[in-house]
C-alpha positions as CSV (number, residue, x, y, z in Angstrom):
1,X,7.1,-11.1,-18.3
2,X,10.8,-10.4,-19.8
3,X,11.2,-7.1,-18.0
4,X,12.9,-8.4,-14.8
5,X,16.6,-7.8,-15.7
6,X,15.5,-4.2,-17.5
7,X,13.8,-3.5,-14.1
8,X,17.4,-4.4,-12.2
9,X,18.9,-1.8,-14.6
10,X,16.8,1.1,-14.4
11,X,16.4,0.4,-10.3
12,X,20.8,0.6,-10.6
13,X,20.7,3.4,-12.7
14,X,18.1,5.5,-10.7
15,X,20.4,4.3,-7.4
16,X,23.2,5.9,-8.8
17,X,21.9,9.2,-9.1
18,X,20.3,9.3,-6.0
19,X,24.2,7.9,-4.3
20,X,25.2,11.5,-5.5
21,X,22.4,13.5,-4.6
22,X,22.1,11.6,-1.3
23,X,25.6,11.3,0.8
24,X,25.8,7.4,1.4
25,X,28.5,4.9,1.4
26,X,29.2,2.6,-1.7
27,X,27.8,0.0,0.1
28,X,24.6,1.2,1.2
29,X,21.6,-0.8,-0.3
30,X,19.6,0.3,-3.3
31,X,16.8,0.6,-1.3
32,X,18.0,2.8,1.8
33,X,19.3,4.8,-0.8
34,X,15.9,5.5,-2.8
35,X,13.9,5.5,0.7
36,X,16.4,8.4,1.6
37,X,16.1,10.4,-1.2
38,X,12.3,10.1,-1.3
39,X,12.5,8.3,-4.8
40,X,10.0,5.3,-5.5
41,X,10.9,2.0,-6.4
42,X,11.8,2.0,-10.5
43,X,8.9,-0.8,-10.8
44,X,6.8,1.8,-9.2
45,X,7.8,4.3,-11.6
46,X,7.5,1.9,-15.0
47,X,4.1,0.8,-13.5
48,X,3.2,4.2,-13.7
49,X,4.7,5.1,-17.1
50,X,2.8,2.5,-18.4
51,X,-0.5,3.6,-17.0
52,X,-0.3,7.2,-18.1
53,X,0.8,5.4,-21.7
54,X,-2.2,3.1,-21.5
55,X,-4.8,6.3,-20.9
56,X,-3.0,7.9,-24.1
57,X,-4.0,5.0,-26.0
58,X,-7.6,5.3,-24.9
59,X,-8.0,9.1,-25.9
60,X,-7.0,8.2,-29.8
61,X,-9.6,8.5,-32.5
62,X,-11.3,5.3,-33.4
63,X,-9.4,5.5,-37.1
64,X,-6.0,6.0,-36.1
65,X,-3.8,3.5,-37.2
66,X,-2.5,1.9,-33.3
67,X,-6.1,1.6,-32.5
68,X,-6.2,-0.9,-35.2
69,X,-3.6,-2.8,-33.7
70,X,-4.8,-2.4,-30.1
71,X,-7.4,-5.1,-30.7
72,X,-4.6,-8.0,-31.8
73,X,-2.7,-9.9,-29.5
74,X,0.5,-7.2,-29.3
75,X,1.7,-5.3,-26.5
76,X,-0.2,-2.4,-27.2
77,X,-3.4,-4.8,-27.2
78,X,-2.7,-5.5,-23.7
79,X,-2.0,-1.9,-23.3
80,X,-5.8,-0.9,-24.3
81,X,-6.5,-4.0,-22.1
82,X,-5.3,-2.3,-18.9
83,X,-7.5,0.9,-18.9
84,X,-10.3,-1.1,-20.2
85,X,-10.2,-2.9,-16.3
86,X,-9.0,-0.5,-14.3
87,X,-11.9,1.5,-12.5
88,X,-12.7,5.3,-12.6
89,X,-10.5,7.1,-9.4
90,X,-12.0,10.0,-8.0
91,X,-10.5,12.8,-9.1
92,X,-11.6,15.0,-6.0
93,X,-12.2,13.9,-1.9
94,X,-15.8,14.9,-2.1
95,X,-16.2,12.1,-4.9
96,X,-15.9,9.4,-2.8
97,X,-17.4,10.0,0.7
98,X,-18.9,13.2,2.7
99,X,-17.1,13.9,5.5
100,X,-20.0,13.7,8.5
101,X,-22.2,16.6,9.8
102,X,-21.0,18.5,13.3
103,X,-24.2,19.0,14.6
């Protein structure tokens, strides 16, 4: 994908804010800075933007107008794509496995 340089740019733009919330040199790398403030990665943070985009798209009604379009070969068709492979996480502990019997 294309998104590489816009990536760089967000990541700089998130580092800057986080340079004056956090009390760091100039030179201090983008990444010691985020880790420090407790701030994920911005690809972290686009990956996840895109997800909760992705579940928005799934919870239209079948005759809205981007649904028609989801089907093509567009962005937003890729988008659909994504929840469409992505399996079900439990929403709760006891979803997955129960914790073992003291006895």
């Amino acid at each position: 994908m294309r998104t590489k340089g816009l990536v760089g740019k967000v990541e700089r733009a998130i580092a800057g804010a986080c340079r004056a919330a956090v009390p760091a040199y100039s030179t201090t790398a983008n990444n010691a800075i985020l880790r420090e403030a407790g701030i994920p990665p911005a690809r972290v943070l686009l990956e996840g933007a895109r997800r909760r985009q992705a579940a928005r798209l799934s919870t239209l009604h079948e005759h809205h107008p981007v649904v028609a379009r989801a089907g093509r070969d567009t962005r937003i068709g890729r988008l659909a794509d994504l929840v469409a492979k992505r399996p079900p996480t439990p929403l709760l502990l006891r979803q997955t496995t129960p914790l073992p019997r003291l006895v």
